[in-house]
C-alpha positions as CSV (number, residue, x, y, z in Angstrom):
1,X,-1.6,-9.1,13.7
2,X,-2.4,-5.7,11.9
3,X,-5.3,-4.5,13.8
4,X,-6.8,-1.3,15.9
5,X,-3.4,-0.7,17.8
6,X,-4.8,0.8,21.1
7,X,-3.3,1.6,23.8
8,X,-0.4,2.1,22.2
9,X,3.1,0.4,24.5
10,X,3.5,1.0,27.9
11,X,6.6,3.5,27.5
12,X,4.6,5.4,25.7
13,X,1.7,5.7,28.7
14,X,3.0,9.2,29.7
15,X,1.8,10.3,26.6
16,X,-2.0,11.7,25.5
17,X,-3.7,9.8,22.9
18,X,-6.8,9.3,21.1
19,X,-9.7,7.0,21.8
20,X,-9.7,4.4,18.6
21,X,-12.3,6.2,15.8
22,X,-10.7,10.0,16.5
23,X,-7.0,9.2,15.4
24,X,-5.9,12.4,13.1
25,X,-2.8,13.2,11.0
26,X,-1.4,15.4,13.6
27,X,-1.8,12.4,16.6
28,X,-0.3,10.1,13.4
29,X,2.7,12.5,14.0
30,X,3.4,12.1,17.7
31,X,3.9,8.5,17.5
32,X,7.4,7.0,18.1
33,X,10.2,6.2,15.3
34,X,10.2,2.6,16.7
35,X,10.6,0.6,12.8
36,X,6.5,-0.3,13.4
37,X,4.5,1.0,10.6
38,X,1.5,2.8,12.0
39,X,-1.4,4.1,9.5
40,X,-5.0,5.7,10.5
41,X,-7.9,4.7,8.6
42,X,-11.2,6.3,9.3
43,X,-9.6,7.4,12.9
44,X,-8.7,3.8,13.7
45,X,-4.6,3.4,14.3
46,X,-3.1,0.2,13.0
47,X,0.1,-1.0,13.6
48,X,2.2,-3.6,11.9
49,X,5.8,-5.0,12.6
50,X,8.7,-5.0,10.4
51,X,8.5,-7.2,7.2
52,X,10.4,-10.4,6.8
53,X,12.7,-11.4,4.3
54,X,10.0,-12.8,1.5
55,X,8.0,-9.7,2.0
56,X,10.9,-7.3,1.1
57,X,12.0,-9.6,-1.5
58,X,8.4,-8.9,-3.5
59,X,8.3,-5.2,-2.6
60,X,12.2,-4.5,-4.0
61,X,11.4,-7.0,-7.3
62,X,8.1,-4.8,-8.1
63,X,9.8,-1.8,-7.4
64,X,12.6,-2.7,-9.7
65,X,10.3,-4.0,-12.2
66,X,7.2,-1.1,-12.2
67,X,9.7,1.5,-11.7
68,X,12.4,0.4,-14.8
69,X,8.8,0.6,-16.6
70,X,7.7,3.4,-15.4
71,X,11.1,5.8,-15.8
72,X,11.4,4.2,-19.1
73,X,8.4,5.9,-20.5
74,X,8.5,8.9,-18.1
75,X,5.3,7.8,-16.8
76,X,5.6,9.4,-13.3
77,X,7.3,8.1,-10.2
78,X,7.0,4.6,-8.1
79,X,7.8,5.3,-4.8
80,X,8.2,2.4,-1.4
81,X,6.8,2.5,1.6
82,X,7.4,4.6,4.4
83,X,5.8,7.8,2.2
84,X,2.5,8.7,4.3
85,X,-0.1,8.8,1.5
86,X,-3.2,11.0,2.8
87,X,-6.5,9.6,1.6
88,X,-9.3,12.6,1.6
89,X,-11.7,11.7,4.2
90,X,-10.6,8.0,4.7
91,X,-6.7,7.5,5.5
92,X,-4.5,9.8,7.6
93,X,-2.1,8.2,6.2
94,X,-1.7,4.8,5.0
95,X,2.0,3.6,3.6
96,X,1.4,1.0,0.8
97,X,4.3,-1.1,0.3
98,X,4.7,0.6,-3.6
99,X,2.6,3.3,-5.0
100,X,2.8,4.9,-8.5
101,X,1.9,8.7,-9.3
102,X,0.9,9.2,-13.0
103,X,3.5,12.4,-14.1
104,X,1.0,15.4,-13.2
105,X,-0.4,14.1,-9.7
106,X,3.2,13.7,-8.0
107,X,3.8,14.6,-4.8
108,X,6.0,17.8,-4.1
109,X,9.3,18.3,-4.2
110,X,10.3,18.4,-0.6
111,X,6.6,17.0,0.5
112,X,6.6,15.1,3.6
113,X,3.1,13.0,2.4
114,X,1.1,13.0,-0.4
115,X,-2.7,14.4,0.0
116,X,-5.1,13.1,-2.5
117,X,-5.4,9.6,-4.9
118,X,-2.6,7.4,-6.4
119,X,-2.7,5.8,-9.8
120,X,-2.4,2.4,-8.7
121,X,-1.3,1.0,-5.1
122,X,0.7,-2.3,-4.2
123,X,0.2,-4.4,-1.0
124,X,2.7,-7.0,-0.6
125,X,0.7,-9.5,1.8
126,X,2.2,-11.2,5.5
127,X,1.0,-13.0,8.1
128,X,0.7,-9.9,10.2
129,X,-1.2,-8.0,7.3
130,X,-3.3,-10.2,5.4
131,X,-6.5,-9.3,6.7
132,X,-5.6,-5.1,6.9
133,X,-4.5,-5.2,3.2
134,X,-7.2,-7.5,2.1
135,X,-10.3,-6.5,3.6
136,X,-9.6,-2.8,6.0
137,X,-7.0,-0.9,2.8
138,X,-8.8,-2.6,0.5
139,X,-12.2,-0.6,1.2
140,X,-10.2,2.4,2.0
141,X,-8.6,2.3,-1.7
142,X,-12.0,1.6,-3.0
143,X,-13.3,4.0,-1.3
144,X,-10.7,6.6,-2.1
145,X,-11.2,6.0,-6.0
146,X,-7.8,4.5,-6.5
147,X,-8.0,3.5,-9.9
148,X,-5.9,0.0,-9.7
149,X,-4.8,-2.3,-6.7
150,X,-2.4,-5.0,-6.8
151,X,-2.3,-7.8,-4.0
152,X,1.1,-10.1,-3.5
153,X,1.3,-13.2,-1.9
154,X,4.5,-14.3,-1.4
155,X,3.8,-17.3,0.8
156,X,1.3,-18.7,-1.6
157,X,3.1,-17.1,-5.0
158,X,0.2,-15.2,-6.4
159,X,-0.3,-11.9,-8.0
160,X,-4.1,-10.4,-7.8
161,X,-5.1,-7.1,-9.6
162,X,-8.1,-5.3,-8.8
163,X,-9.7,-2.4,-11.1
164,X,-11.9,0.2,-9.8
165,X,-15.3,-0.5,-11.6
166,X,-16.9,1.8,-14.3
167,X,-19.5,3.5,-11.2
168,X,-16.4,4.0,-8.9
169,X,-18.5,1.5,-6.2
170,X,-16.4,-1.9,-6.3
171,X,-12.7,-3.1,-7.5
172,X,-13.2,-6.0,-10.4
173,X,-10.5,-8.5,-10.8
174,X,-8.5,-8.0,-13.3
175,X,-5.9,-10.5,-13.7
176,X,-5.0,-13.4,-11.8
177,X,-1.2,-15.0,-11.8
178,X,0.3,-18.1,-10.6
179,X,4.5,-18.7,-10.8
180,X,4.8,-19.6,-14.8
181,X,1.9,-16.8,-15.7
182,X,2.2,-13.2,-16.9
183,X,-0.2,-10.3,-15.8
184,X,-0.4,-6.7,-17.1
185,X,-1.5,-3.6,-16.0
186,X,-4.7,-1.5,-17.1
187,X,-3.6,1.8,-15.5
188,X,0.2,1.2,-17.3
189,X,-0.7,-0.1,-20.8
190,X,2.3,-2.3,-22.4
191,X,3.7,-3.0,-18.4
192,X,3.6,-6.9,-18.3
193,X,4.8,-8.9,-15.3
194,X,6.2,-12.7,-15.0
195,X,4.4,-13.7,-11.8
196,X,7.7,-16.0,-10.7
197,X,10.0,-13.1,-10.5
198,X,8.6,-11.6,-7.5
199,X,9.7,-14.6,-5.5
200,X,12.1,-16.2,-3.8
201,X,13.3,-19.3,-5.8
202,X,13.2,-22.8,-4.3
């Protein structure tokens, strides 16, 4: 389950590490390569495990999909997580499963993270990460002033986009798919999405 990861695993005991609350990008940078995703939010270290099949299924469809859209109109770039995105004051870093950059507020060329707010984020929900990306990233988006966030459900097949409200306090739903509905975008004008391709058939 994605929660406060603390202490971290035992071969890692030799090591020097935070109390949960004072994690910081540079601790974020000790951890192990060890395939788990780890992200800090408001000094509290999460950790997830690898995705399964389903999950990497939605992520690669979106990607294929947002991005076509996106390169198409020279819009900016769609990027896949691992990219460490560094929320000011909230997230150091989270890794959203996609994340689009409006052309203009890109990272750099040759940036190892991005500091500051993307144009629209994409969770891709699993068992292990329902309640992080639904309630804990959620807030922290919100929070950040990300302008649009997109929640996928692969087990239960639905698509749920949030916007950031007009006083920058709360994310409003915007659209609402099943399989057999389309959604669009506010943030991308024109980019529409058939719920049922970002799933596995059968």
């Amino acid at each position: 389950m994605a929660q406060p990861a603390f202490p971290l695993s035992p071969e890692d005991a030799g090591r020097t590490w935070p109390v949960q609350g004072q994690w910081t990008y540079d601790d974020y940078l000790r951890l192990p390569d060890d395939g788990r995703r780890y992200e800090v939010i408001h000094g509290l270290l999460y950790v997830t495990p690898a995705p399964n099949y389903d999950h990497q299924f939605s992520v690669s469809q979106s990607f294929r999909l947002l991005g076509n859209f996106v390169h198409e109109g020279r819009l900016g770039i769609v990027l896949t997580s691992p990219f460490d995105v560094r929320l000011p004051g909230i997230a150091s870093p989270v890794q959203p499963d996609l994340v689009f950059f409006r052309t203009g507020n890109q990272p750099r060329k040759g940036a190892g993270s991005f500091e500051g707010v993307p144009d629209l984020v994409v969770e891709v929900l699993s068992p292990a990460t329902r309640r992080l990306d639904q309630d804990v990233k959620l807030a922290a988006y919100r929070d950040a002033g990300v302008p649009e966030y997109w929640l996928i459900d692969p087990r239960m097949e639905w698509v749920l986009v949030y916007l950031l409200s007009a006083d920058r306090r709360r994310y409003v739903e915007h659209a609402r798919g099943n399989k057999g509905d389309v959604i669009a975008s506010a943030v991308l004008p024109g980019f529409r999405l058939a719920v049922s391709d970002l799933f596995l058939a059968g």
